[in-house]
C-alpha positions as CSV (number, residue, x, y, z in Angstrom):
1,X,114.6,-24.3,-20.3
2,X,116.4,-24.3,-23.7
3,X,120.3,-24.3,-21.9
4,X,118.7,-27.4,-19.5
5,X,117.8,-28.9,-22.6
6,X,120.8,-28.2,-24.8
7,X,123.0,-29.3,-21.4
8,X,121.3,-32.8,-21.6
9,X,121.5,-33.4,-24.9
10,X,125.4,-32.5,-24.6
11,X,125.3,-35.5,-21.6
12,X,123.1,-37.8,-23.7
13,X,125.5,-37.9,-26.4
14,X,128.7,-38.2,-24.3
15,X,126.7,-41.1,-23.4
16,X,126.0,-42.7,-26.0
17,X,129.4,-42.4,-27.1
18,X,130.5,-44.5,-24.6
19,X,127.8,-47.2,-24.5
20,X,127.6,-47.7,-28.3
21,X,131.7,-48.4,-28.3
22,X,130.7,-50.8,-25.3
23,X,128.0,-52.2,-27.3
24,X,130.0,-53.5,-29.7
25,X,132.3,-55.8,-26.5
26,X,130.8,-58.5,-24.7
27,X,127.3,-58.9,-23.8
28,X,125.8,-56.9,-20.5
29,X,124.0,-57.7,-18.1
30,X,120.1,-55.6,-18.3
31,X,119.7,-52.9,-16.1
32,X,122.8,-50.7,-16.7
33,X,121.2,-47.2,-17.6
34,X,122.2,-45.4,-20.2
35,X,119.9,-42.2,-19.9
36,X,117.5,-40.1,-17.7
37,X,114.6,-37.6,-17.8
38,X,113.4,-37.5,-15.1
39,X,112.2,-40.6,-13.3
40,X,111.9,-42.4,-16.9
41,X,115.3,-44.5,-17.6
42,X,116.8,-45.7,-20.7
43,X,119.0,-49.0,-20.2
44,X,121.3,-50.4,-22.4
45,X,119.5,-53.8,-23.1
46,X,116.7,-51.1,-25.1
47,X,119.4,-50.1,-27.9
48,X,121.6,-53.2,-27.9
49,X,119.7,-54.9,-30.4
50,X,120.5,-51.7,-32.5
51,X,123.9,-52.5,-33.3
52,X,125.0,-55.5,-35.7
53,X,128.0,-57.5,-35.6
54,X,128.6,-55.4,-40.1
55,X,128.5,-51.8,-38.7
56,X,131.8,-49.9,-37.7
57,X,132.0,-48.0,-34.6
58,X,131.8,-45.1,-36.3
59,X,128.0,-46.1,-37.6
60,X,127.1,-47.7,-34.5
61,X,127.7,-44.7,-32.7
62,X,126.0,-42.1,-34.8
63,X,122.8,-44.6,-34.8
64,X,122.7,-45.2,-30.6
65,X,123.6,-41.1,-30.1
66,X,120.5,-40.4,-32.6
67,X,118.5,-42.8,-31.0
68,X,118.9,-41.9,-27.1
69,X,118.5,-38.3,-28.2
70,X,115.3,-39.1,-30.1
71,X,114.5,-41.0,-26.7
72,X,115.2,-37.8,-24.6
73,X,113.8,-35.3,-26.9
74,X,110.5,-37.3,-26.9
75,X,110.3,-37.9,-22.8
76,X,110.9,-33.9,-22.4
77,X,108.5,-33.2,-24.8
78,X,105.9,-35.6,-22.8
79,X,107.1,-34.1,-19.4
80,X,106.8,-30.5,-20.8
81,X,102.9,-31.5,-22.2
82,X,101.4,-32.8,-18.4
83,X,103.3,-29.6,-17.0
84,X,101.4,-27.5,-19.5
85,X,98.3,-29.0,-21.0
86,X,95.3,-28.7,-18.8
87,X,94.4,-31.3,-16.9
88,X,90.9,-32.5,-19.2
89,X,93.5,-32.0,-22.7
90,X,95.2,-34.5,-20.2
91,X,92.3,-37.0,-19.6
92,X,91.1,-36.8,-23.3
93,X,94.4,-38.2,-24.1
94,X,95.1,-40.1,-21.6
95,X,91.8,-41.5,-22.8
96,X,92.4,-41.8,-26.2
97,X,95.4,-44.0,-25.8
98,X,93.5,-46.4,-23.4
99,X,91.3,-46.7,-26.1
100,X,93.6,-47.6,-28.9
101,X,95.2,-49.4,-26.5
102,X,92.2,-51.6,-26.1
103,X,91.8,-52.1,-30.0
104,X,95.1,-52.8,-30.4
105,X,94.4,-56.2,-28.0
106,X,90.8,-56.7,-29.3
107,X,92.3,-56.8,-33.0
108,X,94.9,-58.5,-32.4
109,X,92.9,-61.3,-30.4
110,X,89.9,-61.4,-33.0
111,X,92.8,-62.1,-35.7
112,X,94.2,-64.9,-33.9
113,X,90.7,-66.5,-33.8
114,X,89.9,-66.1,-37.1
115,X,93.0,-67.5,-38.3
116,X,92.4,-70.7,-36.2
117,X,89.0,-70.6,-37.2
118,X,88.4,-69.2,-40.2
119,X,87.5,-71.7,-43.2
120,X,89.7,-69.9,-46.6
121,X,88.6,-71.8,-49.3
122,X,86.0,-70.9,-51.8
123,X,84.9,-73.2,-54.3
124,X,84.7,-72.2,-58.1
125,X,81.1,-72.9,-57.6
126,X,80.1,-70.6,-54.9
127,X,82.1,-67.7,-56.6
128,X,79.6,-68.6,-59.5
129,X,77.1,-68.2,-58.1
130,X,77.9,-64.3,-56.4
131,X,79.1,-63.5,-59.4
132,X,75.7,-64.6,-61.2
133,X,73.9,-62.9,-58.4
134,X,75.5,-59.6,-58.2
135,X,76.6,-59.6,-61.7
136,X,75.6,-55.7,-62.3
137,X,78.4,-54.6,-59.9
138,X,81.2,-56.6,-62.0
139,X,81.5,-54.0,-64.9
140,X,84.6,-53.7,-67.1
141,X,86.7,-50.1,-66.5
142,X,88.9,-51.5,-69.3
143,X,89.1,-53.2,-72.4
144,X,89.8,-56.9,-72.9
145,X,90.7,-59.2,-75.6
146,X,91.2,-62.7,-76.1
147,X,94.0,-62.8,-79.0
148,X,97.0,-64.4,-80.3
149,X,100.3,-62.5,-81.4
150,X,103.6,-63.0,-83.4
151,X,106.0,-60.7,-83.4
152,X,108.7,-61.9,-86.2
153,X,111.4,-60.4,-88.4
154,X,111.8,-59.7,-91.9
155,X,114.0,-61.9,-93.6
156,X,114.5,-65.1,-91.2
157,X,111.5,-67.4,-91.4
158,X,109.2,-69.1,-94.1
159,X,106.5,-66.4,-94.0
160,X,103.8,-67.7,-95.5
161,X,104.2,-70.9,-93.4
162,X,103.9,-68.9,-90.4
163,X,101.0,-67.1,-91.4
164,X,98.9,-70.2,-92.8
165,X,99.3,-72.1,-89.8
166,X,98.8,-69.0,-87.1
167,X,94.9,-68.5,-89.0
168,X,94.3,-72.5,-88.9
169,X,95.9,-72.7,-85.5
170,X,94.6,-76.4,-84.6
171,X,96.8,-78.3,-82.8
172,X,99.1,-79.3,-84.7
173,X,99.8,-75.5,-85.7
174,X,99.9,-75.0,-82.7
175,X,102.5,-77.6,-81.7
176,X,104.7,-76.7,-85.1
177,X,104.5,-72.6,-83.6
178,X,105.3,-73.5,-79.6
179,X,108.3,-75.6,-81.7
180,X,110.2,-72.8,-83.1
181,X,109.0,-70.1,-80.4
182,X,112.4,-69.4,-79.9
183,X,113.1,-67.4,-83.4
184,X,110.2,-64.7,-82.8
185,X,111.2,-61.7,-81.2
186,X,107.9,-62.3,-79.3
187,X,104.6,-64.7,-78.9
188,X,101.1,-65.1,-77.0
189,X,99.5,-67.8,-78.1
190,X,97.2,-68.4,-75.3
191,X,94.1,-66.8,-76.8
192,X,91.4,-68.7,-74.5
193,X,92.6,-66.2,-71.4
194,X,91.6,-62.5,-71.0
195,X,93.8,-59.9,-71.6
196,X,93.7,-56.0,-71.0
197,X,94.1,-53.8,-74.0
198,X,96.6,-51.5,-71.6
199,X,99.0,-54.9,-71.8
200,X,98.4,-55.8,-75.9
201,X,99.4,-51.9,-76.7
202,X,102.5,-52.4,-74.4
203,X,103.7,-55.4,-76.3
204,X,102.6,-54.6,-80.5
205,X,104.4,-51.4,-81.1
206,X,102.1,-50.4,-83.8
207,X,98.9,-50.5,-81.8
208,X,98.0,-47.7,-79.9
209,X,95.0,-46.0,-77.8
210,X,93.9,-43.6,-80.7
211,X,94.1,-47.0,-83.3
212,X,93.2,-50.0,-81.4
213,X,89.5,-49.7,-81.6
214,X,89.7,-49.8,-85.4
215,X,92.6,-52.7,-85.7
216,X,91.9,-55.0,-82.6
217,X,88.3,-55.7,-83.7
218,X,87.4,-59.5,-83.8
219,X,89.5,-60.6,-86.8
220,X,90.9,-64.2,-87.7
221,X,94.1,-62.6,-89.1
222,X,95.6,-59.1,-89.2
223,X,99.4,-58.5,-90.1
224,X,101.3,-55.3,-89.2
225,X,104.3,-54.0,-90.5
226,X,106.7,-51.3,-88.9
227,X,110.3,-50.9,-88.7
228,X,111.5,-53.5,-86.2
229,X,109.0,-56.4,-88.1
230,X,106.1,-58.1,-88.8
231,X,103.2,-58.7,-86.5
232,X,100.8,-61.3,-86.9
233,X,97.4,-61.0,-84.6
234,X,94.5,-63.0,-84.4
235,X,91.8,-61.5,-82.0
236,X,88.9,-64.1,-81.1
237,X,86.8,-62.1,-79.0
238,X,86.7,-57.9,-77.4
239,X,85.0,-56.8,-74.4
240,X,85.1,-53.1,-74.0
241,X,84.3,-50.6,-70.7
242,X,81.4,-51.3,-68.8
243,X,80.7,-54.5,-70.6
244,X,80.3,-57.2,-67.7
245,X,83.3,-58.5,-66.6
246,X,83.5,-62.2,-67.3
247,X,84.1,-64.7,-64.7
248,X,87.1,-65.7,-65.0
249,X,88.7,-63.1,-65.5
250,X,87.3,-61.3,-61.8
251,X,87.2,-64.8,-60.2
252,X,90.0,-64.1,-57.8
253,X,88.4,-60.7,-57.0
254,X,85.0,-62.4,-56.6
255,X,86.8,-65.2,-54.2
256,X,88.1,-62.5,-51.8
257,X,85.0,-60.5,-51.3
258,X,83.3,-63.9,-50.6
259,X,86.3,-64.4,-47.8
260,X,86.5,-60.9,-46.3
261,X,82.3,-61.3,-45.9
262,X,83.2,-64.9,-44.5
263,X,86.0,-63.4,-42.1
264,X,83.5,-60.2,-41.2
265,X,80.4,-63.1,-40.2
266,X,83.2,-64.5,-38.2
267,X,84.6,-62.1,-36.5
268,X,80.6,-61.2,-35.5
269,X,79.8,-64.2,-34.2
270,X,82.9,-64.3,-31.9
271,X,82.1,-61.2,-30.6
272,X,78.6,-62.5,-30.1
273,X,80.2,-65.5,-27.9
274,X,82.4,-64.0,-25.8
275,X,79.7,-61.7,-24.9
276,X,76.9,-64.5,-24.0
277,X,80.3,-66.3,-22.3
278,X,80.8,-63.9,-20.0
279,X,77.3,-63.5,-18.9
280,X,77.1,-66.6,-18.3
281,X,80.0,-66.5,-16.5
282,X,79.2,-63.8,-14.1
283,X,82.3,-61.8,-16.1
284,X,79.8,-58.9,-17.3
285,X,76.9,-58.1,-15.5
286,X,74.9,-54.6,-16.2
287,X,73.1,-52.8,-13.6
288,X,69.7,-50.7,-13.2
């Protein structure tokens, strides 16, 4: 069995030698075979839509000869398997792939339905109102902060300036800051939106894990100094781990549990239908 087997993979690849260097000519016509095992074929409209019009000859063969001998390999591994597995290994396979055959159709038909059918949007209002309902399983496994940052150097910039209008920080301030952003090294100044302490650490050098529960405490102004500059923080509000998580902060998390429960109710009621369709259809019938 091992010389057949070495023979044909000698002839497949003679094979495929020729074909992929035809391959790369005109079009032909299906139906020309390329390889055999047995009564199983391989024609050369299966591996023309290998080859692109950028490989050389050289590539294109070497991927058609793997590919046809990948093709053989697997058919005389199949054809080996019904000669030597027993006939109920046989049936439990055989089995096996009809039924993942059949979910293969049924998913792909349920999907089709609910993406005609399905109704995506979820209002602010009904995430609310999960959220508010369920609102012990929405805990934090992180810190967050709302906070504001500068990150300036040492000799370039009106310091005390800076530093009066980042702890006022109305709007004007804010305007004058957004105005000159371009002369920090770096800025956040959007301290109404959540942020993970992971994220703060990465961007202020001189915070880290072991230090940031004693500096990143509420604070209307802290300044830190370290080799590269000077950092200016503000920190308006801390949540820590396994405070609740606010809102708006899990609100797109909250929205797609919503529409995967949506899209599971769906997908029920479908299967619902088409059952009560077909018995009324005379399409399934049970017997006593």
């Amino acid at each position: 069995m091992s010389r057949f087997i070495m023979r044909f993979s000698i002839l497949v690849l003679f094979a495929g030698l020729v074909v992929s260097c035809d391959l790369l000519g005109s079009k032909v016509s299906a139906g020309v075979p390329v390889a055999r095992v047995g009564n199983a074929y391989l024609y050369k409209e299966d591996i023309e839509k290998l080859i692109t019009a950028e490989m050389s000859p050289e590539d294109s063969t070497t991927l058609v000869n793997g590919y046809i001998n990948r093709w053989a390999t697997k058919r005389l591994l199949v054809d080996n398997a019904q000669r030597n597995i027993t006939l109920d290994e046989q049936d439990r396979l055989n089995n096996l792939v009809e039924q993942y055959k059949l979910d293969l159709f049924s998913q792909a038909y349920k999907d089709a339905l609910v993406a005609r059918s399905l109704d995506s949007s979820i209002t602010d209002a009904e995430a609310s109102q999960f959220y508010t309902e369920n609102k012990e399983n929405f805990k934090l496994n992180e810190s967050l902060l709302k906070l504001r940052y500068i990150e300036m150097g040492e000799n370039d910039y009106n310091e005390d300036e800076i530093k009066k209008r980042f702890t006022r920080f109305n709007a004007k301030d804010k305007r004058f800051l957004d105005s000159i952003s371009v002369q920090f090294r770096a800025q956040y100044l959007n301290d109404s939106t959540w942020i993970s302490l992971d994220k703060v650490i990465a961007k202020i050098p001189p915070v880290n894990v072991e230090n940031s529960d004693q500096l990143l405490n509420k604070t209307e102004f802290l300044q830190l100094r370290d080799s590269l500059g000077l950092y200016l923080i503000a920190v308006n509000d801390r949540l820590d781990r396994n405070d609740d998580a606010p809102l708006e902060y899990v609100l797109p998390t909250v929205k797609q549990i919503l529409l995967n429960r949506r899209k599971l109710d769906l997908i029920k009621q479908l299967e619902k239908d088409i059952t009560k369709d077909a018995i009324k259809n005379k399409q399934f019938e049970l017997y006593n």
